[in-house]
PDB file of N, CA, C and O in Angstrom, chain B, residues numbered from 101:
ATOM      1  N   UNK B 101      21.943  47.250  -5.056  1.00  0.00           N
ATOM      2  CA  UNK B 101      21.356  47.244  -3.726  1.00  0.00           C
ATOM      3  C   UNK B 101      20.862  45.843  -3.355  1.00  0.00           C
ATOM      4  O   UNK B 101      20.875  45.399  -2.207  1.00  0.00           O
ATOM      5  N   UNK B 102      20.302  45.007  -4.749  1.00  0.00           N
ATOM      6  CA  UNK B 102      19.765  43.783  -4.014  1.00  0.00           C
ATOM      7  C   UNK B 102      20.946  42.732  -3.465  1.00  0.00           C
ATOM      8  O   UNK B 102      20.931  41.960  -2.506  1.00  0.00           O
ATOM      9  N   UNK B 103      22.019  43.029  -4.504  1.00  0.00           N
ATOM     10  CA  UNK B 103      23.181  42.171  -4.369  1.00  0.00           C
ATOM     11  C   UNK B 103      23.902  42.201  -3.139  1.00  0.00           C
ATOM     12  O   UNK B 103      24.642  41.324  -2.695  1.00  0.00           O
ATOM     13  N   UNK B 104      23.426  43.978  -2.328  1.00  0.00           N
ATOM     14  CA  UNK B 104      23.892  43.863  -1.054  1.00  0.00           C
ATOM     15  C   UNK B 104      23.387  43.308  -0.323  1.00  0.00           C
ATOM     16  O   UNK B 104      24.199  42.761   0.423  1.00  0.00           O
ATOM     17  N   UNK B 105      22.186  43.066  -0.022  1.00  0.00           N
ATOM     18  CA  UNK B 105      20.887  42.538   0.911  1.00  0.00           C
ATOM     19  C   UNK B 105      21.472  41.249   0.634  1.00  0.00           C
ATOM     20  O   UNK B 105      22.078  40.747   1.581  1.00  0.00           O
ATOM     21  N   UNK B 106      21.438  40.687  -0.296  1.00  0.00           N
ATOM     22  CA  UNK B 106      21.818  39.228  -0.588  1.00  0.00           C
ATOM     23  C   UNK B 106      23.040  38.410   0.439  1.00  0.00           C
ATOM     24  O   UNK B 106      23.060  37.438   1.194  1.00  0.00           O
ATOM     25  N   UNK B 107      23.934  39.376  -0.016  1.00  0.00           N
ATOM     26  CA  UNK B 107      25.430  39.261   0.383  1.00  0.00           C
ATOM     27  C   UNK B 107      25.629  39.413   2.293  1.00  0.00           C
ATOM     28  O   UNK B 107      26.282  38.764   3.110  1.00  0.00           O
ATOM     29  N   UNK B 108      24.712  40.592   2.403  1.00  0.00           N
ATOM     30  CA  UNK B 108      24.174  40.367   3.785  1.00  0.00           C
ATOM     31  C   UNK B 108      23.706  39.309   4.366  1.00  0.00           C
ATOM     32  O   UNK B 108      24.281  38.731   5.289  1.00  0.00           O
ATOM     33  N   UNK B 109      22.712  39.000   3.911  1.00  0.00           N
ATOM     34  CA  UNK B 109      21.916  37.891   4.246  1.00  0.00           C
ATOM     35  C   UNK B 109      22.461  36.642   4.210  1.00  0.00           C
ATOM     36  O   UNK B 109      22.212  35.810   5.082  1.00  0.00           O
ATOM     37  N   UNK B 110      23.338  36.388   3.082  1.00  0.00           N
ATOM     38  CA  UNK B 110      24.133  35.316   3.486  1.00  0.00           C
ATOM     39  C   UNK B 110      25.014  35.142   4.528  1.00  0.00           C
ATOM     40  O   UNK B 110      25.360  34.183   5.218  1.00  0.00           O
ATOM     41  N   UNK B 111      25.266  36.206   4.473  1.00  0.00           N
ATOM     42  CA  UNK B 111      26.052  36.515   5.567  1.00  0.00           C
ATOM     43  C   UNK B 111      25.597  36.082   7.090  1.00  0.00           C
ATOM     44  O   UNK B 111      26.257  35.169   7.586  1.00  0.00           O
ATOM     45  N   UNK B 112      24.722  36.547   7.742  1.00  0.00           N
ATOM     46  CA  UNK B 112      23.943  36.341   8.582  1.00  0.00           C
ATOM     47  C   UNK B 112      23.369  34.816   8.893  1.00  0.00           C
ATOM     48  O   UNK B 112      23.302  34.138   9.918  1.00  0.00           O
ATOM     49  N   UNK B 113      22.988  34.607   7.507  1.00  0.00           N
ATOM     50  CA  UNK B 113      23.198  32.785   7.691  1.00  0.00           C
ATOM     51  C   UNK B 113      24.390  32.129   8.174  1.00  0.00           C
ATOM     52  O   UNK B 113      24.712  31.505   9.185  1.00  0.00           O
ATOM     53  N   UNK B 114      24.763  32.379   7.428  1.00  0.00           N
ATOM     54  CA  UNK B 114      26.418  31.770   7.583  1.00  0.00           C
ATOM     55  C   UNK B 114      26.941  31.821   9.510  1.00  0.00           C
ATOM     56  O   UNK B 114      27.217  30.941  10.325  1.00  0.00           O
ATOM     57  N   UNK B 115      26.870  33.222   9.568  1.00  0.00           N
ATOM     58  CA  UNK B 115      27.094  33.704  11.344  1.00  0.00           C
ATOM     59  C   UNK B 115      26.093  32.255  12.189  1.00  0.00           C
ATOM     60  O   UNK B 115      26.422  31.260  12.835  1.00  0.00           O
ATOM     61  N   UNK B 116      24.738  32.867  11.715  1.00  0.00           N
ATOM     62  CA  UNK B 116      23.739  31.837  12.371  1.00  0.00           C
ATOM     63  C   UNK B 116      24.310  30.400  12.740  1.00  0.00           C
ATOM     64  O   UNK B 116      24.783  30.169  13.853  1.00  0.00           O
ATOM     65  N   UNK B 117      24.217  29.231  11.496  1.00  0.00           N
ATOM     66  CA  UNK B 117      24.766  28.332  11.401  1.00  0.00           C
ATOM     67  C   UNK B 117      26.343  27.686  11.946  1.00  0.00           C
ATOM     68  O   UNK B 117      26.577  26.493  12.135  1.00  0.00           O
ATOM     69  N   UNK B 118      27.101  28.583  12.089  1.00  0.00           N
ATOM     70  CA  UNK B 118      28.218  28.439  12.464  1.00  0.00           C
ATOM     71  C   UNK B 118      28.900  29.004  13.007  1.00  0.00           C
ATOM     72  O   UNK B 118      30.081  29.159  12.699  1.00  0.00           O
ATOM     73  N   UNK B 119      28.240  29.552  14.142  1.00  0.00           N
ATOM     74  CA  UNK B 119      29.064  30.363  15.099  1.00  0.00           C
ATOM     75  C   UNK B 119      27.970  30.222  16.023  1.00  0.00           C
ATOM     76  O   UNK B 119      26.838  30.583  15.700  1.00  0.00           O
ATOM     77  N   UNK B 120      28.267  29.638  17.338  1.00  0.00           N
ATOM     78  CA  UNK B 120      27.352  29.593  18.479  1.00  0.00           C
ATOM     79  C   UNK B 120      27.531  30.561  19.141  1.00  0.00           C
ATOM     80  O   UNK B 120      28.692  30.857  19.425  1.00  0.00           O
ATOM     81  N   UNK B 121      26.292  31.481  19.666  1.00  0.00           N
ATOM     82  CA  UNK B 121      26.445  32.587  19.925  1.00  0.00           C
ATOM     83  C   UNK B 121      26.191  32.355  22.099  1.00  0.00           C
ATOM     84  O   UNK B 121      26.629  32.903  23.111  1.00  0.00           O
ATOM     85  N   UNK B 122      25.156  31.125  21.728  1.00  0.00           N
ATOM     86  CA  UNK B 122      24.531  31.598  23.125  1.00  0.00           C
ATOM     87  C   UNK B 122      24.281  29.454  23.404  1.00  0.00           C
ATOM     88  O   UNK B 122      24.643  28.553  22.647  1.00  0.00           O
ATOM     89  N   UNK B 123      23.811  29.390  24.277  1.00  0.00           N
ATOM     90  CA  UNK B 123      23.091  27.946  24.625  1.00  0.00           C
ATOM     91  C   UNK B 123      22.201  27.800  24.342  1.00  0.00           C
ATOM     92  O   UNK B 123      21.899  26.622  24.155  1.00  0.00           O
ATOM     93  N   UNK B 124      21.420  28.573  24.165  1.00  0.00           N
ATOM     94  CA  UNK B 124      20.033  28.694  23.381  1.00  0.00           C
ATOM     95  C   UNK B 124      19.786  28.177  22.027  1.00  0.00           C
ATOM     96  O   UNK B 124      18.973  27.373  21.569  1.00  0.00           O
ATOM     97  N   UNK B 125      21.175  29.207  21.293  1.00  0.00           N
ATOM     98  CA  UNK B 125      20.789  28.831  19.727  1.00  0.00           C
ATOM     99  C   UNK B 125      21.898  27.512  19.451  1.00  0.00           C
ATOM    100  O   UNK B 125      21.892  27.056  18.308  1.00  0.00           O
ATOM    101  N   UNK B 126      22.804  26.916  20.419  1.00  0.00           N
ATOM    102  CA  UNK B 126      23.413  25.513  20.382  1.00  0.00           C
ATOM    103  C   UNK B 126      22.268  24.672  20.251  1.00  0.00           C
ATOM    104  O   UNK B 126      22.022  24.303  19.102  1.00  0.00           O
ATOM    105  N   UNK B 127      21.450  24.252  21.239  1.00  0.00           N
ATOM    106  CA  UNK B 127      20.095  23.131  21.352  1.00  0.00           C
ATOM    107  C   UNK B 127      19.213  23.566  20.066  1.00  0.00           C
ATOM    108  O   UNK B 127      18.920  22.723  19.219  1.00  0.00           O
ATOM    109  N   UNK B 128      18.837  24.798  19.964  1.00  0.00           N
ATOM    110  CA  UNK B 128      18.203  25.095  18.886  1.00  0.00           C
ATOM    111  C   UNK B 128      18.638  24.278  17.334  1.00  0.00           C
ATOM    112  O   UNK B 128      17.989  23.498  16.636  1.00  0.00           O
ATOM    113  N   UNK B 129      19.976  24.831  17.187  1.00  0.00           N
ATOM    114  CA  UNK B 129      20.013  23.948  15.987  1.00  0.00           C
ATOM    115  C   UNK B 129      20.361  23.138  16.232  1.00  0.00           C
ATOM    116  O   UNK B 129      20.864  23.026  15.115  1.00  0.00           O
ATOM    117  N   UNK B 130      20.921  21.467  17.138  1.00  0.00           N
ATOM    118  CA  UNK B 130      21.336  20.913  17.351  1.00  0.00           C
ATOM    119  C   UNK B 130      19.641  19.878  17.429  1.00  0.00           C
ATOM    120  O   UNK B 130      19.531  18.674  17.196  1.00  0.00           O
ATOM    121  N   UNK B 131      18.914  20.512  17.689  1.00  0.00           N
ATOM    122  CA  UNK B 131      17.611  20.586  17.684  1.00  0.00           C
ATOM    123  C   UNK B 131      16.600  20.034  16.315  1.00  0.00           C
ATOM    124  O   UNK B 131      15.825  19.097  16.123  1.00  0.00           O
ATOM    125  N   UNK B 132      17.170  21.333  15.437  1.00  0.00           N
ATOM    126  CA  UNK B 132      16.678  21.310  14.138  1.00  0.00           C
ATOM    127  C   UNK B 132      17.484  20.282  13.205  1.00  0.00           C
ATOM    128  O   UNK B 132      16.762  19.632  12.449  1.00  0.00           O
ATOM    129  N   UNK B 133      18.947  20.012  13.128  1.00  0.00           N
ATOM    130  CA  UNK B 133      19.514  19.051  13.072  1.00  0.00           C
ATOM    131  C   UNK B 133      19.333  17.470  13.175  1.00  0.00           C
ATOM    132  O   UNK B 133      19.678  16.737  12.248  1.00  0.00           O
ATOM    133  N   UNK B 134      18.940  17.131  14.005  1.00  0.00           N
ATOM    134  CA  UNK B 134      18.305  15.767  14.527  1.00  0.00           C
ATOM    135  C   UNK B 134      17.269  16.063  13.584  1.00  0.00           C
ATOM    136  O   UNK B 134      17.532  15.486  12.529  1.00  0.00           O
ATOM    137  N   UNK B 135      16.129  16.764  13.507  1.00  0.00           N
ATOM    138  CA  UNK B 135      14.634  16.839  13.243  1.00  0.00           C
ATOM    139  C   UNK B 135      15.033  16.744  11.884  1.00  0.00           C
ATOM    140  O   UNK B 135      14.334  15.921  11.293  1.00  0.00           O
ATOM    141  N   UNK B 136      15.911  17.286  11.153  1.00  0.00           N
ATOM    142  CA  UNK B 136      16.013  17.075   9.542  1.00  0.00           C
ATOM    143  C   UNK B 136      16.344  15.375   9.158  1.00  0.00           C
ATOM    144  O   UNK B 136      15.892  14.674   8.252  1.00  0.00           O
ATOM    145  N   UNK B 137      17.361  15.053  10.295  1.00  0.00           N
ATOM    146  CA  UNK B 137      18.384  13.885   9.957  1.00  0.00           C
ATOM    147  C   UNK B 137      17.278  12.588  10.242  1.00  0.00           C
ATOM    148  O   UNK B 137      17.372  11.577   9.545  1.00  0.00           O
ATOM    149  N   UNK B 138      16.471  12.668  11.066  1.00  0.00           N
ATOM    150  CA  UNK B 138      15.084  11.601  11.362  1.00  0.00           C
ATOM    151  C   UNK B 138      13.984  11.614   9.984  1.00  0.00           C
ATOM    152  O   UNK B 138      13.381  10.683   9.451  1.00  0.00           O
ATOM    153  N   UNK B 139      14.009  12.855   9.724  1.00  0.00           N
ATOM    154  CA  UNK B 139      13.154  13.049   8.637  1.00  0.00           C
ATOM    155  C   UNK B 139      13.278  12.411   7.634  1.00  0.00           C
ATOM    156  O   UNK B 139      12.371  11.860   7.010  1.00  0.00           O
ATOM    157  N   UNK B 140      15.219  12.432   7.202  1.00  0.00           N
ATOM    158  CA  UNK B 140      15.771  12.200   5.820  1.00  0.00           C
ATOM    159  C   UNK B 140      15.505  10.092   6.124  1.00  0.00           C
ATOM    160  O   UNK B 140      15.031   9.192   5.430  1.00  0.00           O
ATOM    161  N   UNK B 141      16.146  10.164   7.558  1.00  0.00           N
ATOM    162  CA  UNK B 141      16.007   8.750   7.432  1.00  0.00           C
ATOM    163  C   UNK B 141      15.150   7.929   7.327  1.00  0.00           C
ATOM    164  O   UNK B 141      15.201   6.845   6.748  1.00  0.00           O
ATOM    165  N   UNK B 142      13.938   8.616   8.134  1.00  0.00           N
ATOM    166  CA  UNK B 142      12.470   8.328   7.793  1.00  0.00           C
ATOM    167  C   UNK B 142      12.013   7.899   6.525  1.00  0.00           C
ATOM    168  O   UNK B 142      11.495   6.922   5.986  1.00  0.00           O
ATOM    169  N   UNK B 143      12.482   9.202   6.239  1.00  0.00           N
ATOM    170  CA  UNK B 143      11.947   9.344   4.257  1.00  0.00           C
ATOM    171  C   UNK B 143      12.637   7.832   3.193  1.00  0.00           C
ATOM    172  O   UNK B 143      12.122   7.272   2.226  1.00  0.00           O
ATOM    173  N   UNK B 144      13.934   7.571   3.888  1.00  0.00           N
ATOM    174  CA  UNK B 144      14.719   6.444   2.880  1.00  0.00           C
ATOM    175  C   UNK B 144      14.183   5.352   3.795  1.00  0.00           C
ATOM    176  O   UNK B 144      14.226   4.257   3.236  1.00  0.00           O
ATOM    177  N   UNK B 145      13.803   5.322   4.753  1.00  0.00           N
ATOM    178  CA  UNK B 145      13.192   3.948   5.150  1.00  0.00           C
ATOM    179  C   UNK B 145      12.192   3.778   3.923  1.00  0.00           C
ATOM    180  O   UNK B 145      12.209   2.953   3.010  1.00  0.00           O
ATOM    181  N   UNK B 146      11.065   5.123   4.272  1.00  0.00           N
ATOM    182  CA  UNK B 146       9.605   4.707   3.054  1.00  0.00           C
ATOM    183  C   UNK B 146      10.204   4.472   1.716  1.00  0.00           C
ATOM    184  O   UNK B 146       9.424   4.010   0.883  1.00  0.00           O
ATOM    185  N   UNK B 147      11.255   4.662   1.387  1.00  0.00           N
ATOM    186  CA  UNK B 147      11.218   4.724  -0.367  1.00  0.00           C
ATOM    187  C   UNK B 147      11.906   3.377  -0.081  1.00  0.00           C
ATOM    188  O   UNK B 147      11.267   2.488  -0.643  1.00  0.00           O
ATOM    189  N   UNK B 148      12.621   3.056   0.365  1.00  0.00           N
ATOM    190  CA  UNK B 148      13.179   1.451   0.537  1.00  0.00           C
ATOM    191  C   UNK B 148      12.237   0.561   0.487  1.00  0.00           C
ATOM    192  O   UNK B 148      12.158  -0.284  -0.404  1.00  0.00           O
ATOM    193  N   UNK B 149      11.336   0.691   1.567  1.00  0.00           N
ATOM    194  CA  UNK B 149      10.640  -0.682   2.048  1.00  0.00           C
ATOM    195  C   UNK B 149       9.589  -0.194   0.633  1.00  0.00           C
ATOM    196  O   UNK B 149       9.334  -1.254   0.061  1.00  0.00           O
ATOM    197  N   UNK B 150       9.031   0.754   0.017  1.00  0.00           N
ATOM    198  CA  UNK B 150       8.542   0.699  -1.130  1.00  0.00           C
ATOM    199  C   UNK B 150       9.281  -0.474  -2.297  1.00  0.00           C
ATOM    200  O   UNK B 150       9.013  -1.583  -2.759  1.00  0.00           O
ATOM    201  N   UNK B 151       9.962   0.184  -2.369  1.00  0.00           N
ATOM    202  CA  UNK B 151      11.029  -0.653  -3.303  1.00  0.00           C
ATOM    203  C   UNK B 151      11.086  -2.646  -3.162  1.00  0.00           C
ATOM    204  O   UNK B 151      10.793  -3.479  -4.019  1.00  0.00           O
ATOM    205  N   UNK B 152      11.475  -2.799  -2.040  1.00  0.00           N
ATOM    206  CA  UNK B 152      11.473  -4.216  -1.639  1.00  0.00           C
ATOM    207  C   UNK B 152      10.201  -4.794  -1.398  1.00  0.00           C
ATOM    208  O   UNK B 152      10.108  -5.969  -1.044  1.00  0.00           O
ATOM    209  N   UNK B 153       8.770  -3.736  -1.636  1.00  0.00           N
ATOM    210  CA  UNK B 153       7.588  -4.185  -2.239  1.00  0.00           C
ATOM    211  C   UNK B 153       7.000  -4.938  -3.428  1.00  0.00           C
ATOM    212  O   UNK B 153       6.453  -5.986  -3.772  1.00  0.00           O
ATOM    213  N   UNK B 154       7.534  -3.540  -3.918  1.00  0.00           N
ATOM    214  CA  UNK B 154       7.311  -4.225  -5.336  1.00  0.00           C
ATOM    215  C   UNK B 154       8.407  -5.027  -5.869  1.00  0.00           C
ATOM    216  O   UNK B 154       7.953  -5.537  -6.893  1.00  0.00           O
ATOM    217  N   UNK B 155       9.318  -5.311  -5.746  1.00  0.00           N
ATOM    218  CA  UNK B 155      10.396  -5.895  -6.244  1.00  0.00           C
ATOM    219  C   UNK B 155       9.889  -7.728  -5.863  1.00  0.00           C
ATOM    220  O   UNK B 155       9.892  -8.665  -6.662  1.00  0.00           O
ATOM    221  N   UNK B 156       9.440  -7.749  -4.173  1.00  0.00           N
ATOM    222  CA  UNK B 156       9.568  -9.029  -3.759  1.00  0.00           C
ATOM    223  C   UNK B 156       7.674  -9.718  -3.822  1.00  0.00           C
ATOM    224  O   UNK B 156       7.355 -10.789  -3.306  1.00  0.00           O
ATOM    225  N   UNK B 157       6.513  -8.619  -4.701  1.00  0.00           N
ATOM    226  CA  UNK B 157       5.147  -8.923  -4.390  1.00  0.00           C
ATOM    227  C   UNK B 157       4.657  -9.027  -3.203  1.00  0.00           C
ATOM    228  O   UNK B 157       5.242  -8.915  -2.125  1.00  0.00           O
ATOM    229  N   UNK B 158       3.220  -9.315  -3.488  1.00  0.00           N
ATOM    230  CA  UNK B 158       2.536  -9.204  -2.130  1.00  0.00           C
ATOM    231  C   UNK B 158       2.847 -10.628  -0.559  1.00  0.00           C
ATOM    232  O   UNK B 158       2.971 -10.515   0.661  1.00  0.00           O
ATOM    233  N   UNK B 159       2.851 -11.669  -1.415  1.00  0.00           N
ATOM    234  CA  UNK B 159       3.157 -12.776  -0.907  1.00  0.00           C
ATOM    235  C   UNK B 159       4.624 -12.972   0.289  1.00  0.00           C
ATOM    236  O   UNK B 159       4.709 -13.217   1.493  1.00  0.00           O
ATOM    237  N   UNK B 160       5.450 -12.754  -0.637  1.00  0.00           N
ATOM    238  CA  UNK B 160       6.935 -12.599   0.087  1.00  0.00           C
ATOM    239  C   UNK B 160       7.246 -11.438   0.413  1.00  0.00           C
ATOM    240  O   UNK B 160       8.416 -11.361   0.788  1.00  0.00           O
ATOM    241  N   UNK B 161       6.515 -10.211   0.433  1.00  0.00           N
ATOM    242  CA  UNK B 161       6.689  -8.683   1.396  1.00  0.00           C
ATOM    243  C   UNK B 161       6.003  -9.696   2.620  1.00  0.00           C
ATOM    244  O   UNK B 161       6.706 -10.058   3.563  1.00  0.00           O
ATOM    245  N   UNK B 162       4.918 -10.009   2.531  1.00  0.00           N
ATOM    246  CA  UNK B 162       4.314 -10.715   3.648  1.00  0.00           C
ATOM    247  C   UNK B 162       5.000 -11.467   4.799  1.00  0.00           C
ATOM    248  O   UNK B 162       4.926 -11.519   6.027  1.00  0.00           O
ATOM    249  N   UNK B 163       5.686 -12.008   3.826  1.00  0.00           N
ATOM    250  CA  UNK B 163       6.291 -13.137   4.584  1.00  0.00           C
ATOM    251  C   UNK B 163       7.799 -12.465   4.988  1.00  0.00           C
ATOM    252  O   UNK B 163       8.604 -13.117   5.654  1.00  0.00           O
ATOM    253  N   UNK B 164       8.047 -11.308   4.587  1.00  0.00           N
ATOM    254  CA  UNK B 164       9.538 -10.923   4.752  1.00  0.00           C
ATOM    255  C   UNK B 164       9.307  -9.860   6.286  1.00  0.00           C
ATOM    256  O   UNK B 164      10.091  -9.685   7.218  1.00  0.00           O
ATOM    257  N   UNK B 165       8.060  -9.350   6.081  1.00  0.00           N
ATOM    258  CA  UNK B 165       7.413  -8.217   7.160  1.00  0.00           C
ATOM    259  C   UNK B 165       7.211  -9.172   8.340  1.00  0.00           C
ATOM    260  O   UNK B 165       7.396  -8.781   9.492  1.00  0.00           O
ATOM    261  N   UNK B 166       6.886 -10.242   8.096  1.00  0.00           N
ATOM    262  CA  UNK B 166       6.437 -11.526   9.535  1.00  0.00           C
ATOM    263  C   UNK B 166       7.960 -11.557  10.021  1.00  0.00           C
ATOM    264  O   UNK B 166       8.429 -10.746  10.819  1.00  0.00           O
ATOM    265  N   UNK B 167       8.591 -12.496   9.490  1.00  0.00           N
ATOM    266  CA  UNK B 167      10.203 -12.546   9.982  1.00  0.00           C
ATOM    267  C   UNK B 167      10.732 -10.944  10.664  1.00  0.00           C
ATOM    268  O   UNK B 167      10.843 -10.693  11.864  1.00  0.00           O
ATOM    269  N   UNK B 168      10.989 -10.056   9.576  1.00  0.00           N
ATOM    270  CA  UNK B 168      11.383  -9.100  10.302  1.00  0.00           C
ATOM    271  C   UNK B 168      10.468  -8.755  11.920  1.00  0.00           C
ATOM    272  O   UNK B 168      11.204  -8.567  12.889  1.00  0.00           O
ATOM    273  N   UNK B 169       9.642  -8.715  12.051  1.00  0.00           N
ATOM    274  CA  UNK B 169       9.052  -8.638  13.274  1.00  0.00           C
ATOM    275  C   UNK B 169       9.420  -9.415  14.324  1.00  0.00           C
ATOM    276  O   UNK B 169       9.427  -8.989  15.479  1.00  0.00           O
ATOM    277  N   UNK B 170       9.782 -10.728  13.961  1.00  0.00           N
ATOM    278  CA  UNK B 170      10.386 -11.564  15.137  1.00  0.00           C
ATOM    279  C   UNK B 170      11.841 -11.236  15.315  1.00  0.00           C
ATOM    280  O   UNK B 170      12.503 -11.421  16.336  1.00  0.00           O
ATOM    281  N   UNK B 171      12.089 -10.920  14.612  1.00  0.00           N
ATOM    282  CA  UNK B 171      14.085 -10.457  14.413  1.00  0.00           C
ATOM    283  C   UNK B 171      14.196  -9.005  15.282  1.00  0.00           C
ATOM    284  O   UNK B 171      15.145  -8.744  16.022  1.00  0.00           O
ATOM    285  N   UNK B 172      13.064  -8.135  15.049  1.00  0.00           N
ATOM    286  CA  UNK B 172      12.999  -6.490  15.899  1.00  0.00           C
ATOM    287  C   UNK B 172      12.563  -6.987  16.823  1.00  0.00           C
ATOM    288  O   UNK B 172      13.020  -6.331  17.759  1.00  0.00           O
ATOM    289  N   UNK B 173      11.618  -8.164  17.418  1.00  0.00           N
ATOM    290  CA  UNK B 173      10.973  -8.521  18.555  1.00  0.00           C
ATOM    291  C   UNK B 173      12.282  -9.376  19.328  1.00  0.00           C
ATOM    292  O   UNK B 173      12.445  -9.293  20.545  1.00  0.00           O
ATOM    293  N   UNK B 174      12.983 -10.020  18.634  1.00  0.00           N
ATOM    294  CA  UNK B 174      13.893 -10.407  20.105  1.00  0.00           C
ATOM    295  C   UNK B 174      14.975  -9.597  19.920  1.00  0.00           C
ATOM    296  O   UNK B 174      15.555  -9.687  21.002  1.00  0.00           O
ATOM    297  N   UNK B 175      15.623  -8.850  19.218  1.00  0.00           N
ATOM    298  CA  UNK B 175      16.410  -7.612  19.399  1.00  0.00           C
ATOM    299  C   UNK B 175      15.687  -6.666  20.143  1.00  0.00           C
ATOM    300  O   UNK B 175      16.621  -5.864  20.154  1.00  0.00           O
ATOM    301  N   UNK B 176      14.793  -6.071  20.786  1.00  0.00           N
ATOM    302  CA  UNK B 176      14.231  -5.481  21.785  1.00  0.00           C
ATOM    303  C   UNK B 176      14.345  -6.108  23.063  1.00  0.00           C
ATOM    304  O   UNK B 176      14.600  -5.504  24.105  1.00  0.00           O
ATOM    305  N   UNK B 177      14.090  -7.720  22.920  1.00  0.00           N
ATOM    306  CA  UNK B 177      14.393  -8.234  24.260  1.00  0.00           C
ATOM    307  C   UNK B 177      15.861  -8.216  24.375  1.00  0.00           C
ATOM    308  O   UNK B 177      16.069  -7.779  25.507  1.00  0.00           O
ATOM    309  N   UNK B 178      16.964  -8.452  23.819  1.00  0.00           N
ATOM    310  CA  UNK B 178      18.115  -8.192  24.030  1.00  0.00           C
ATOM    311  C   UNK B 178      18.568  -7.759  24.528  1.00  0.00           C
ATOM    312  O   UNK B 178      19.171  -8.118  25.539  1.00  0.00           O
ATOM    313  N   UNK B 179      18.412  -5.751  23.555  1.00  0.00           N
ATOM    314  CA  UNK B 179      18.879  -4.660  24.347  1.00  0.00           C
ATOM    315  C   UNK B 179      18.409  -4.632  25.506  1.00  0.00           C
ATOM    316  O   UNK B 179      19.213  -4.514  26.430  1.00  0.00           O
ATOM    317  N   UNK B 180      17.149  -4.719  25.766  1.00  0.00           N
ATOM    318  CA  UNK B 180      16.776  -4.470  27.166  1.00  0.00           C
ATOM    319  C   UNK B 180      17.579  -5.018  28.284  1.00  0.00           C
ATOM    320  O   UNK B 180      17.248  -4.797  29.449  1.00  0.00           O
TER     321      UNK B 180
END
């Protein structure tokens, strides 16, 4: 019996995920999608710029965080 519930239930996922039923549940996960994929990238930004912390000390993170700021600061004027 549990193996059916299971088998169900996957089931139902599966439908969910990959079969658009309505416009609703398109944005919905299209939605939740983005929100994972910002998250993940989020997350490897922090473990990166961790990394190129300790790797480069306090001194030259310093000095690497100054530069980068002028490099994102006229790439903003750019795009614009």
């Amino acid at each position: 019996r549990n193996l059916l519930i299971n088998i169900s239930m996957l089931t139902n996922i599966k439908s969910f995920l990959f079969k658009n039923k309505s416009f609703k549940q398109t944005i919905a996960k299209n939605s939740f999608r983005l929100l994972i994929a910002e998250f993940v990238s989020r997350l490897f930004t922090f473990l990166i710029s961790l990394r190129v912390a300790r790797a480069l000390g306090v001194v030259e993170f310093g000095a690497y965080n100054f530069v980068m700021t002028y490099v994102i600061f006229f790439v903003l004027i750019v795009d614009f």
